[in-house]
KEDO-885715 format. One record per residue (C-alpha): x, y, z; residue in one letter; residue number from 1. Coordinates in pm, 1 decimal. Layout:
<sites>
+----------+----------+----------+------+-----+
!       px !       py !       pz ! type ! seq !
+----------+----------+----------+------+-----+
!        X !        Y !        Z !    A ! NUM !
...
+----------+----------+----------+------+-----+
</sites>
This chain:
<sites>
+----------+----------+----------+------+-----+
!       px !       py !       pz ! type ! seq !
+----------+----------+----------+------+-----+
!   1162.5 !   -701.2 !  -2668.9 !    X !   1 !
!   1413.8 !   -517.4 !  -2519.0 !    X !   2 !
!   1752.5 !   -407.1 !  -2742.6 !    X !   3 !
!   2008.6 !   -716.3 !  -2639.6 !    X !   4 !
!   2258.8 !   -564.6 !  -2421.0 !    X !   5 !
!   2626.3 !   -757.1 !  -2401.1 !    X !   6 !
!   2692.3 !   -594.7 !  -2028.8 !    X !   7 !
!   2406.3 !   -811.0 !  -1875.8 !    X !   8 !
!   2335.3 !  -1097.0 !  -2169.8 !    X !   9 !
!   2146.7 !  -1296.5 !  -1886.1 !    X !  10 !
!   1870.0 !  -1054.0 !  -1886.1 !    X !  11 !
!   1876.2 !  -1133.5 !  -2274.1 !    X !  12 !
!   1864.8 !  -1531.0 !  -2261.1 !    X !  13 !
!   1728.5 !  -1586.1 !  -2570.6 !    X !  14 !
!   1450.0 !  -1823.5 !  -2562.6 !    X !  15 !
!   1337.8 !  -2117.4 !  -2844.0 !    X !  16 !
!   1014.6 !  -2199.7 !  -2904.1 !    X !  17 !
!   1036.6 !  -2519.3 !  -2732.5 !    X !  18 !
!   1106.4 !  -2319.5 !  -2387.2 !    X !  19 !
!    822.2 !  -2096.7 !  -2462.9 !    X !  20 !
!    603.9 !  -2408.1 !  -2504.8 !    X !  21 !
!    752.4 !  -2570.3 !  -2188.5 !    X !  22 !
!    674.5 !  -2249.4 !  -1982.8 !    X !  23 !
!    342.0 !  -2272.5 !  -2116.0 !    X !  24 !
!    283.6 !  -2605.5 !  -2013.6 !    X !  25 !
!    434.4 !  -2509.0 !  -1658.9 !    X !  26 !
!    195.7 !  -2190.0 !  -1667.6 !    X !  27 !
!    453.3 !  -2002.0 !  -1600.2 !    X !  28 !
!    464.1 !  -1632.7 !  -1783.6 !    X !  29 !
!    798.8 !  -1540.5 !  -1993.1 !    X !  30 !
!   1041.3 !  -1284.8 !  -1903.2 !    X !  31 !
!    909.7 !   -932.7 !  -1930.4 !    X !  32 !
!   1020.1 !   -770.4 !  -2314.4 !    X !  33 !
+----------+----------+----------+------+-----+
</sites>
């Protein structure tokens, strides 16, 4: 994981497990960390 950075917070959307089940189900891969 990269360090959270407050100048571009949507490149640090922090994600629940729920959305990394969903993107599992969807097959999709998560952000890059």
């Amino acid at each position: 994981m990269a360090f959270f950075d407050p100048s571009r917070p949507q490149d640090f959307i922090f994600i629940s497990g729920t959305k990394m089940r969903t993107l599992a189900r969807n097959k999709e891969s998560p952000p890059d960390g």
